[in-house]
MIMARVO-806932 format. One record per atom (N, C-alpha, C): x negated, y negated, z. Coordinates in steps of 0.1 Angstrom, whole numbers, padded with zeros to 4 digits, always signed. Example, Ala and Ser with C-alpha at 12.3 -4.5 7.8 and 13.67 -1.06 7.14 Angstrom:
-0132+0057+0078-0123+0045+0078-0132+0033+0078-0128+0022+0071-0137+0011+0071-0129+0000+0079
***
This chain:
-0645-1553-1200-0639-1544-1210-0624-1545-1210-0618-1546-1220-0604-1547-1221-0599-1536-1232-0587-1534-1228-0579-1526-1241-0574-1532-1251-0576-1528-1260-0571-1537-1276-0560-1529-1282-0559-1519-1281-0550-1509-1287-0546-1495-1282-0534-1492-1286-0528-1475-1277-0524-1469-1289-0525-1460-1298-0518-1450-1303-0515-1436-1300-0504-1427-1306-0500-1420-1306-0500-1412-1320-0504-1400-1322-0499-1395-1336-0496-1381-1335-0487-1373-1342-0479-1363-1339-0490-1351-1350-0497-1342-1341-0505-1329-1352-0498-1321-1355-0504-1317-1362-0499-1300-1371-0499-1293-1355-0506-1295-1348-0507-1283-1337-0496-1284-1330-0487-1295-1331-0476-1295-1318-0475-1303-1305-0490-1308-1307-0491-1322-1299-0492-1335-1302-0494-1344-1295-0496-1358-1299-0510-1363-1295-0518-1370-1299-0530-1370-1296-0527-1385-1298-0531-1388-1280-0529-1404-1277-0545-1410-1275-0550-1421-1279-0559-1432-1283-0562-1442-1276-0565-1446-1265-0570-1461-1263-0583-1464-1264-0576-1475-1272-0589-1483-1277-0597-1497-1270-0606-1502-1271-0615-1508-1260-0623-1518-1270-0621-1531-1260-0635-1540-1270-0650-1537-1270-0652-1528-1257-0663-1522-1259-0673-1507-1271-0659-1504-1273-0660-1495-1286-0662-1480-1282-0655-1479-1266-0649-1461-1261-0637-1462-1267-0632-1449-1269-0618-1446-1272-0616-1435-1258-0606-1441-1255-0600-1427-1243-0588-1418-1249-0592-1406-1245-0588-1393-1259-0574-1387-1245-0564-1384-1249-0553-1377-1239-0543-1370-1250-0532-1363-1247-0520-1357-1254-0510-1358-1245-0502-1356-1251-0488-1353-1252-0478-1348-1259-0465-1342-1246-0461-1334-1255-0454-1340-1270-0452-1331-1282-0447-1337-1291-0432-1330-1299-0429-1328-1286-0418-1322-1289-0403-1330-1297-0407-1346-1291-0404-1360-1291-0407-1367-1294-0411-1367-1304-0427-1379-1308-0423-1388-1307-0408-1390-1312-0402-1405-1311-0400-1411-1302-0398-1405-1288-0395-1410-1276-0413-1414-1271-0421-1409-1274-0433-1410-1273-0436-1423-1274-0435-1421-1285-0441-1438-1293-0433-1451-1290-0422-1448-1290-0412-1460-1285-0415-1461-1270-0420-1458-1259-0423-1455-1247-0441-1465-1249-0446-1459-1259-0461-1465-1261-0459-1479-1269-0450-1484-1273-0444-1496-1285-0442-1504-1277-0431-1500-1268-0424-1511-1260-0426-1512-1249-0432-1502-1241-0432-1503-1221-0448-1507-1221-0452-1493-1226-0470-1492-1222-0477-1505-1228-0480-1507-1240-0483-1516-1249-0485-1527-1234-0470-1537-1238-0469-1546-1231-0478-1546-1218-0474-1536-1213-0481-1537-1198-0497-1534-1202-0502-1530-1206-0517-1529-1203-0528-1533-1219-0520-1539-1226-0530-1545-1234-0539-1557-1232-0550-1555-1233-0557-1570-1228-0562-1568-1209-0557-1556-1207-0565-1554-1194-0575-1542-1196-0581-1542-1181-0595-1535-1180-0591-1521-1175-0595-1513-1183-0589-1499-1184-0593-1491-1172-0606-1496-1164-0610-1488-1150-0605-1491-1137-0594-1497-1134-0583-1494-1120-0571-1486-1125-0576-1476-1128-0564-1467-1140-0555-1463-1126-0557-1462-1112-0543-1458-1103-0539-1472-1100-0541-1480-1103-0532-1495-1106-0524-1494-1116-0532-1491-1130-0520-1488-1143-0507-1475-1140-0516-1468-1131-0504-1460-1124-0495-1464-1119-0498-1466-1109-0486-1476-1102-0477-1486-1111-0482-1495-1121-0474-1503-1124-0464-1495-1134-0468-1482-1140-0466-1478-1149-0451-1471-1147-0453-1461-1134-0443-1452-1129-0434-1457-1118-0440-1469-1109-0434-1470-1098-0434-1489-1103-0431-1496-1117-0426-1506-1120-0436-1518-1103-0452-1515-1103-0457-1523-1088-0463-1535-1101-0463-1545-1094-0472-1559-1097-0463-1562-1109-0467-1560-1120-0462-1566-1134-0448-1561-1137-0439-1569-1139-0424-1563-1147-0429-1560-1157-0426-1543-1153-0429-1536-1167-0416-1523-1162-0408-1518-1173-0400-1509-1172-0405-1495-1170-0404-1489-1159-0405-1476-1157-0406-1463-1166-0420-1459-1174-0424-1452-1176-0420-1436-1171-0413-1427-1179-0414-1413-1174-0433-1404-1169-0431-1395-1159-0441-1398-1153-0447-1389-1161-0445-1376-1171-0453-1368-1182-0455-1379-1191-0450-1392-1192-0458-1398-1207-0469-1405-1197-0462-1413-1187-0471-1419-1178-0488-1414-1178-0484-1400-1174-0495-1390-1176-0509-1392-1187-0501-1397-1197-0514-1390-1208-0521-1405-1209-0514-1417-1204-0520-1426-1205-0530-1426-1198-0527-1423-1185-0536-1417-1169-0548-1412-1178-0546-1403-1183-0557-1398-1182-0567-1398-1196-0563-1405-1207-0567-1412-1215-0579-1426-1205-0569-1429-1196-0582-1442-1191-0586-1437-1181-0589-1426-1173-0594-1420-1168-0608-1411-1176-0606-1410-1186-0616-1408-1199-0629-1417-1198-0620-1431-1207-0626-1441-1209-0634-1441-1195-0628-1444-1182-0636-1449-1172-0652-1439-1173-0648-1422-1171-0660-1418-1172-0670-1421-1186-0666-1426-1195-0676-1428-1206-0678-1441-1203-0671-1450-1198-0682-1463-1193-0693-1459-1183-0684-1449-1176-0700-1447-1166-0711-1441-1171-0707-1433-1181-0719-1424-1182-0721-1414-1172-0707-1411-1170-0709-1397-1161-0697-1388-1163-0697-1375-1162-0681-1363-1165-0670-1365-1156-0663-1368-1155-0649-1368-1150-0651-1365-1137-0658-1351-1134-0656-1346-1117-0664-1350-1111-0675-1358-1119-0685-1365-1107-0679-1377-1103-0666-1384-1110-0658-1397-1107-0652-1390-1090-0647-1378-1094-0634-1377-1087-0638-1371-1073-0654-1371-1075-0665-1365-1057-0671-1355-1065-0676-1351-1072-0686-1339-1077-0677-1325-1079-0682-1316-1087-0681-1302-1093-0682-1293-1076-0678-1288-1076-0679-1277-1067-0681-1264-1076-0680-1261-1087-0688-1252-1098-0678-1257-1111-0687-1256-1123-0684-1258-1134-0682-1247-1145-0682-1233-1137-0678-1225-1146-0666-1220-1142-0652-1221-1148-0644-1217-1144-0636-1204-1148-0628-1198-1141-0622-1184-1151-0611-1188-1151-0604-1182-1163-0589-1184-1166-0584-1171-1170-0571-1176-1162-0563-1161-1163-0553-1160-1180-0552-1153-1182-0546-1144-1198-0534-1148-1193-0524-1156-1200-0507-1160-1200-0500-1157-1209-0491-1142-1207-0485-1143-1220-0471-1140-1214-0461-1147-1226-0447-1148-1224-0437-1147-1232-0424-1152-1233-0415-1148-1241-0409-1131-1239-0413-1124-1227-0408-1111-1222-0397-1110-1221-0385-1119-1223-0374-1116-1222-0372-1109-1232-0375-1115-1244-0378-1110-1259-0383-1103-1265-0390-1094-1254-0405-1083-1257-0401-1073-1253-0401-1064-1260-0403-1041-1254-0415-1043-1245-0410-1036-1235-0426-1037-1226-0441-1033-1232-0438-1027-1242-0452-1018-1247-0452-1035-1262-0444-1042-1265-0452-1055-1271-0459-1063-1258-0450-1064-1253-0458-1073-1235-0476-1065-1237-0474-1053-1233-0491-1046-1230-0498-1046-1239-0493-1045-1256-0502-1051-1266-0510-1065-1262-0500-1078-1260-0504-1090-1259-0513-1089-1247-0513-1083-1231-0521-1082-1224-0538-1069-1233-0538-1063-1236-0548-1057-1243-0556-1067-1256-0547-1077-1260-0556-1084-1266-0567-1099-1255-0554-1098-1247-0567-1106-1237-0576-1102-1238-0578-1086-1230-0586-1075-1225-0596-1078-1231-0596-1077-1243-0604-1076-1257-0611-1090-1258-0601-1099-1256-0611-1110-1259-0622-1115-1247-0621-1105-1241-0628-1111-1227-0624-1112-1210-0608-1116-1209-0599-1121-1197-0601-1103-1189-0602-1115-1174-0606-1103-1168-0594-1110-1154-0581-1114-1161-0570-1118-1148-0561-1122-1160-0553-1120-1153-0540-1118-1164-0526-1122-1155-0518-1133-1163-0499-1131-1163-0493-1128-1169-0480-1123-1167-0470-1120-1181-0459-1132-1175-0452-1135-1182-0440-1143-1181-0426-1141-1189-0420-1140-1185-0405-1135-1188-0399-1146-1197-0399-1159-1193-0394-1172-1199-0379-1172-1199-0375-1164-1189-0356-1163-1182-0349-1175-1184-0356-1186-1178-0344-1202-1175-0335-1193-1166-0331-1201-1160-0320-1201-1146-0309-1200-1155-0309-1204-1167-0296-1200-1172-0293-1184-1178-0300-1180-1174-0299-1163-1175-0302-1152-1168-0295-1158-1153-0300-1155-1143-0301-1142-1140-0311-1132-1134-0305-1116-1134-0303-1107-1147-0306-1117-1157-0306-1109-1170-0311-1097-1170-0320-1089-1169-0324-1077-1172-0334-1072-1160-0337-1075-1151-0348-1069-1139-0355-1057-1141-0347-1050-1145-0354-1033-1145-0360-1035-1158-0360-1041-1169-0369-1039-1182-0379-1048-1171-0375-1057-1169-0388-1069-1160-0399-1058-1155-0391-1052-1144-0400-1044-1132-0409-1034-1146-0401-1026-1158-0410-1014-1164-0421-1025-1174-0420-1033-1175-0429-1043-1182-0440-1045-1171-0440-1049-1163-0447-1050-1153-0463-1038-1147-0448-1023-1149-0455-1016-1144-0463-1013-1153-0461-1010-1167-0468-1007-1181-0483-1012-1181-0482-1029-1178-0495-1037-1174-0502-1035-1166-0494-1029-1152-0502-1027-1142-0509-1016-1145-0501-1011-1150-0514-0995-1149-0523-0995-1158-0519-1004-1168-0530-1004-1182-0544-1011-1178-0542-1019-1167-0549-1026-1162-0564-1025-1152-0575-1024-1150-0579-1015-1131-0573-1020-1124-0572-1017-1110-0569-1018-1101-0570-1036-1096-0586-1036-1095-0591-1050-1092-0593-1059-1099-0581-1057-1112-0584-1067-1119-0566-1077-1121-0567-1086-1115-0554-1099-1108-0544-1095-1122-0531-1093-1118-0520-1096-1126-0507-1102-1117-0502-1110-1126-0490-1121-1120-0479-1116-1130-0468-1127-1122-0456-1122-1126-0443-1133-1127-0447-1138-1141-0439-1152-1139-0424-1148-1141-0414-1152-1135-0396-1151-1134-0390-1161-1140-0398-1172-1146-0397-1181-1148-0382-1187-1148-0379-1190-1133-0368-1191-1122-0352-1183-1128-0355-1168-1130-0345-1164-1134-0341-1154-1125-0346-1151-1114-0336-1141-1102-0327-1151-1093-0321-1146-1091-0311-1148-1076-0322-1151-1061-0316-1153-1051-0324-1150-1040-0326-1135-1038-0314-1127-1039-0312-1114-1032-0325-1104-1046-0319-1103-1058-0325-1100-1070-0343-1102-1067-0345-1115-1064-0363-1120-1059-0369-1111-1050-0359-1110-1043-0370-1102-1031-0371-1084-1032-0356-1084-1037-0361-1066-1045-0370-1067-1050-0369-1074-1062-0380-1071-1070-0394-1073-1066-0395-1086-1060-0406-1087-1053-0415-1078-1041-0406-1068-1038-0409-1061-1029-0416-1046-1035-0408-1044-1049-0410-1031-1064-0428-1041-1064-0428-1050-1064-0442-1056-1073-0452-1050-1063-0448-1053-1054-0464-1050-1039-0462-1039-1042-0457-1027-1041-0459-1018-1039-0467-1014-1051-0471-1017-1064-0481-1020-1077-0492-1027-1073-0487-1034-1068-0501-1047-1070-0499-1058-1076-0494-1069-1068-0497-1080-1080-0504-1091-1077-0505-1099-1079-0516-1115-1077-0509-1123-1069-0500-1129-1079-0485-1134-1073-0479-1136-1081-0466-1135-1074-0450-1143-1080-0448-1155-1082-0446-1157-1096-0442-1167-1098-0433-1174-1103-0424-1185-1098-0412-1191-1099-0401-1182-1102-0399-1174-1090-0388-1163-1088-0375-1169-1089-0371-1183-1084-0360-1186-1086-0357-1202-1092-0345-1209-1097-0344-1218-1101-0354-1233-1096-0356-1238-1106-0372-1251-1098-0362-1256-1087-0347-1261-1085-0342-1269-1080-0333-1259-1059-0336-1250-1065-0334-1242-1050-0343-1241-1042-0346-1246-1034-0355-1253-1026-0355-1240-1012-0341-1245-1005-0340-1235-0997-0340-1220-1000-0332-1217-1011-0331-1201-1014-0350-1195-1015-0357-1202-1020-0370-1203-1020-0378-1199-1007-0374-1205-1000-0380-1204-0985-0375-1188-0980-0364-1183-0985-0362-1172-0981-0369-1161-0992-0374-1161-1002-0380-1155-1008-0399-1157-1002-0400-1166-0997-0414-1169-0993-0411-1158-0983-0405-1160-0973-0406-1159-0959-0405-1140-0959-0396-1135-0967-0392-1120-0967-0403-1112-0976-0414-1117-0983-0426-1112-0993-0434-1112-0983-0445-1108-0989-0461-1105-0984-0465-1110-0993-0463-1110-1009-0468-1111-1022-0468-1126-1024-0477-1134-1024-0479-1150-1028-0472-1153-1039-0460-1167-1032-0451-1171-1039-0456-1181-1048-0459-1184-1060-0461-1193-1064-0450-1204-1077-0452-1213-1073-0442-1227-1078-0451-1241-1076-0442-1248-1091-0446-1263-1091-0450-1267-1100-0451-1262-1113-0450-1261-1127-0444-1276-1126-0430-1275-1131-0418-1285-1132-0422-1297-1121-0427-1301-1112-0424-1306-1102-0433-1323-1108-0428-1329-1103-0434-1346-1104-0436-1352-1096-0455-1355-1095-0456-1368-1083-0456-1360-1073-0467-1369-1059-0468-1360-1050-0460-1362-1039-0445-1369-1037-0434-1369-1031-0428-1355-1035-0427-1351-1049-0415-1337-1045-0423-1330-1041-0436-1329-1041-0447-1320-1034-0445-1319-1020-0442-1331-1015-0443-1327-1001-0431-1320-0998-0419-1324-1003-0405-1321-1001-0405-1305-1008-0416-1298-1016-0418-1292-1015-0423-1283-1006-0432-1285-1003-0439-1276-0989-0431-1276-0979-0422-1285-0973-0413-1288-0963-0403-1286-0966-0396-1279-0977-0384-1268-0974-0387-1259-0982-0395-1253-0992-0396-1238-0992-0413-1234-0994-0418-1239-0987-0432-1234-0982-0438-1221-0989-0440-1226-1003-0447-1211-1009-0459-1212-1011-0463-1203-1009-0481-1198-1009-0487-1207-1015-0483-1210-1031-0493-1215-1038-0488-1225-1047-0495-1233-1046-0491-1245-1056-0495-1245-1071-0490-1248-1080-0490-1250-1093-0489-1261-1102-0495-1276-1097-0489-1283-1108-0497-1286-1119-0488-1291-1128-0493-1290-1142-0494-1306-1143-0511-1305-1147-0514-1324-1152-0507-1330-1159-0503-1327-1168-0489-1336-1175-0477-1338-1166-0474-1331-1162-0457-1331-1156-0461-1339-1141-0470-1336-1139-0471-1341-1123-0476-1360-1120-0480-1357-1132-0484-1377-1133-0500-1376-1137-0507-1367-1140-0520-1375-1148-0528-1367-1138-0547-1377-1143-0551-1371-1131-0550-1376-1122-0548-1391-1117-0548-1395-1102-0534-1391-1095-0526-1387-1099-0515-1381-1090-0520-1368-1087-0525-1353-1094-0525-1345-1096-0536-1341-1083-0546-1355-1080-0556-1348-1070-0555-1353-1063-0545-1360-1058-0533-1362-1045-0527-1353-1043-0518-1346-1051-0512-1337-1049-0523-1320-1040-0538-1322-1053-0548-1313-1043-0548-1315-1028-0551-1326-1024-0554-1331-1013-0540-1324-1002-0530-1330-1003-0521-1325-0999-0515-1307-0996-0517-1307-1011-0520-1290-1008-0532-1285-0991-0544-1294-0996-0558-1289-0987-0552-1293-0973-0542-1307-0973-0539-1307-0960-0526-1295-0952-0525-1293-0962-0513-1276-0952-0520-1266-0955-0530-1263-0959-0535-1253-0963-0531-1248-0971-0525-1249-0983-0523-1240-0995-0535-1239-1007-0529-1226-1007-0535-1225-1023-0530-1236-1033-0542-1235-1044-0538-1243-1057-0542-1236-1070-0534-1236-1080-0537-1224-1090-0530-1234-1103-0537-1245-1110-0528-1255-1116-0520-1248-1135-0509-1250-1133-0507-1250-1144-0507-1260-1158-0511-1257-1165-0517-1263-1179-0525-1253-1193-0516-1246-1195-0518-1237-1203-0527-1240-1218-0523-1247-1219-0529-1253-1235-0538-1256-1237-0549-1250-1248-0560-1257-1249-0568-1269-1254-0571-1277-1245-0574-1292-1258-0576-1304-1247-0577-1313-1245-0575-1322-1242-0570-1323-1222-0558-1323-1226-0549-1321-1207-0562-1310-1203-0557-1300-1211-0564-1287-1200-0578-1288-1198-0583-1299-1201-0599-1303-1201-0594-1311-1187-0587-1321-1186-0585-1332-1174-0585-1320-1170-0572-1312-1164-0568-1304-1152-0580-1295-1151-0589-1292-1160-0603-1280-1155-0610-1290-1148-0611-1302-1150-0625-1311-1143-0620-1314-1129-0603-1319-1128-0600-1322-1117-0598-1307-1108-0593-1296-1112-0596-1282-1105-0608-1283-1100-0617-1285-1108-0634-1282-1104-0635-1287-1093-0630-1297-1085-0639-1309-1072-0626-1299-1068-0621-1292-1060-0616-1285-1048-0622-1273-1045-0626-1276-1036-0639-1263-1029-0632-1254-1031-0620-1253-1025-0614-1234-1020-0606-1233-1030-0604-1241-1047-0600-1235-1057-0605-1224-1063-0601-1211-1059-0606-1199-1061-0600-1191-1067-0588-1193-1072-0584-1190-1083-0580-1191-1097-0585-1182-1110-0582-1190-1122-0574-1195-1127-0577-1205-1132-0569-1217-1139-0563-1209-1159-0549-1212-1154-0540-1209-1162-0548-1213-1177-0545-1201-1189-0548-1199-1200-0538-1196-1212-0534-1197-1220-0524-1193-1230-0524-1202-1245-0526-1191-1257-0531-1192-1269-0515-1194-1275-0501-1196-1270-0490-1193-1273-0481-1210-1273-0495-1220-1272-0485-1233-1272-0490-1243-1274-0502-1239-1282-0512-1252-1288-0514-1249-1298-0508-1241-1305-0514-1237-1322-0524-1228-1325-0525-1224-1334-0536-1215-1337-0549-1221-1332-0554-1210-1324-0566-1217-1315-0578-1221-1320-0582-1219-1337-0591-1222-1344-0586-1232-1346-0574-1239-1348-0571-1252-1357-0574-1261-1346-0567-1254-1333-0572-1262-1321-0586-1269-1323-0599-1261-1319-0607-1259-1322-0612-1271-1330-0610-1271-1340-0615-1276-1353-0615-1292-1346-0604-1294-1343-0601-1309-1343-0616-1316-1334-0623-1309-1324-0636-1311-1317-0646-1306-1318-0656-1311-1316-0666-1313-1315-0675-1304-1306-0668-1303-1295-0671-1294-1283-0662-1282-1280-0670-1273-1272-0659-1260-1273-0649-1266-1263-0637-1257-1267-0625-1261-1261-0614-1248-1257-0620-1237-1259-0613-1225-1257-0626-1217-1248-0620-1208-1239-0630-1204-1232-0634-1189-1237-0650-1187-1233-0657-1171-1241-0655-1165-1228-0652-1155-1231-0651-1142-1221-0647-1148-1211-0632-1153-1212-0620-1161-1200-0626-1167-1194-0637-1172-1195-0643-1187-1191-0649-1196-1195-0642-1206-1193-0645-1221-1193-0656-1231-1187-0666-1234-1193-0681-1244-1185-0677-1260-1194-0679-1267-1181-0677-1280-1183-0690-1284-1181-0692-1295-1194-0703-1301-1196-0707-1314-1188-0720-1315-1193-0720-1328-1184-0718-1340-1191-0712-1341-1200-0706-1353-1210-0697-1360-1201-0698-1376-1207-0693-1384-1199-0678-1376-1203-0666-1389-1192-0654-1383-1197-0651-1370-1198-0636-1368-1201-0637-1356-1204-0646-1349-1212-0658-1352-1215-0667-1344-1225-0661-1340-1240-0653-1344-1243-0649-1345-1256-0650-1354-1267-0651-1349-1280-0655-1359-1293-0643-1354-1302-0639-1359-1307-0631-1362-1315-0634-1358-1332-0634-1346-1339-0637-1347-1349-0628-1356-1362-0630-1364-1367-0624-1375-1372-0619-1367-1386-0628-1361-1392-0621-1359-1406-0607-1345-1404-0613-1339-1393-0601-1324-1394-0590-1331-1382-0589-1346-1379-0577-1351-1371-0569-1357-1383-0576-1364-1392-0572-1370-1400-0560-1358-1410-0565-1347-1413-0558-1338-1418-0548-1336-1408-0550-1331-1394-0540-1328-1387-0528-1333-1384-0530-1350-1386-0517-1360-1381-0509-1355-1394-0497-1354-1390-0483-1355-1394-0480-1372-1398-0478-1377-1389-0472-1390-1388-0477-1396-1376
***
């Protein structure tokens, strides 16, 4: 089996829905983001193309390697989020050659029904009582674990904490008791700022904190792990499972977070597991969006036994979740905050051809 062709095309929904094509006649289905379409495709034109047309799409952590880390073939260094969607486009293909679902590639399901937690954000921008609307429509549709996220940037650092903390508490109480809420800072406190607040949260109840301070303060981090009880969670941002380690080895937070796109695909991403399993951390992956990625990162979640917590959800960055929807064949949004992975080869996905055809942009 060899590859014949790679596209890219930019949807109505905000993504890019990347293509490899095969003389055998699989197509391997992946995204990306399309924030850049241009950089996308010039990346798929000129680097990818070259390097892997006319080869056999199933040693896909060899196409890794050559892709991100420039190994065997002169080929120019690939960014590791586009690197990504190729990853896991022939990570597709491989399971539809086999005739088997993704997690049975990667050592078997440890369960296939997954829960996902309710993500909602832009709270810098929200009255707390809009925040607890958006949490009550989870409610409603089913989610029984919930985040809110602030969406701060480090470039506004300390901006407002006390609307943060009454936002917080609004949810918490609207909420039972035993039912998980988080609290993303999305790295907008100080050190000093993190652990106040962080300290206002336990005393409520929360799930965990997340990304209290800038992705790049590493140490300041370690002091906000170290002074909480409340599980620190980070690694959203982070790439590959070198900053991972460099992660755990200077600010040692509870839980790990990475996101299948950002971190390199699936075969980085369950390295990155592994590593987590070898210090003992938690893993809680982020990948909010419905479609495609958030299918990879559910199947590769699935094979970690002590992944016991739900896998991130949010209707706020993939488009209208019916349009979502449409474009497949199989469900793709989860009933009553959970997600069942089928036993379809590959990601278990089909491609509806006439409502993609409407969706491409360019």
């Amino acid at each position: 089996m060899k590859i014949t062709d790679i596209t890219s095309h930019l949807l109505n929904t905000g993504r890019m829905l990347i293509r490899i094509y095969t003389d055998a006649g699989i197509v391997g289905l992946a995204e990306a983001n399309g924030r850049n379409p241009g950089v996308v495709q010039a990346y798929v034109d000129e680097s990818i193309k070259p390097a892997l047309l006319g080869k056999d799409p199933r040693p896909v952590e060899r196409h890794w390697e050559s892709l991100v880390l420039s190994a065997g073939d002169s080929v120019n260094r690939v960014p590791t989020f586009i690197a990504a969607s190729i990853d896991i486009a022939l990570w597709d293909i491989t399971g539809k050659a086999a005739g088997r679902p993704l997690y049975e590639l990667l050592g078997g399901a440890s369960r296939t029904a997954i829960p996902m937690y309710w993500s909602s954000g832009n709270g810098w921008n929200k009255t707390p009582e809009q925040m607890l609307d958006r949490v009550k429509q989870g409610w409603e549709e089913g989610f029984r674990a919930f985040k809110i996220r602030m969406d701060w940037r480090s470039t506004r650092q300390d901006a407002d904490p006390e609307k943060d903390f009454r936002m917080f508490r609004l949810c918490r109480e609207f909420l039972p008791p035993e039912i998980p809420l988080g609290f993303d800072a999305n790295n907008g406190y100080s050190v000093s700022t993190a652990i106040t607040q962080g300290r206002k949260f336990e005393d409520l109840g929360i799930a965990h904190f997340e990304e209290p301070l800038p992705q790049y303060d590493l140490p300041g981090l370690r002091q906000v792990v170290d002074a909480l009880d409340v599980a620190v969670s980070t690694g959203e941002q982070e790439q590959t499972r070198w900053r991972f380690r460099d992660l755990i080895d200077l600010a040692n937070p509870d839980i790990l977070q990475p996101d299948v796109l950002i971190a390199g695909g699936v075969s980085e991403i369950r390295k990155i597991y592994e590593l987590a399993i070898a210090h003992n951390k938690v893993v809680m992956p982020h990948s909010p969006t419905a479609g495609l990625n958030s299918m990879a990162s559910l199947h590769v979640y699935s094979t970690v036994t002590n992944a016991v917590r739900p896998h991130e959800y949010s209707n706020e960055f993939s488009g209208d979740p019916q349009q979502v929807q449409d474009l497949f064949n199989e469900p793709v949004l989860p009933v009553d905050g959970v997600m069942h992975l089928s036993k379809a080869p590959g990601l278990g996905l089909t491609l509806d051809e006439k409502a993609v055809r409407k969706a491409i942009l360019h």
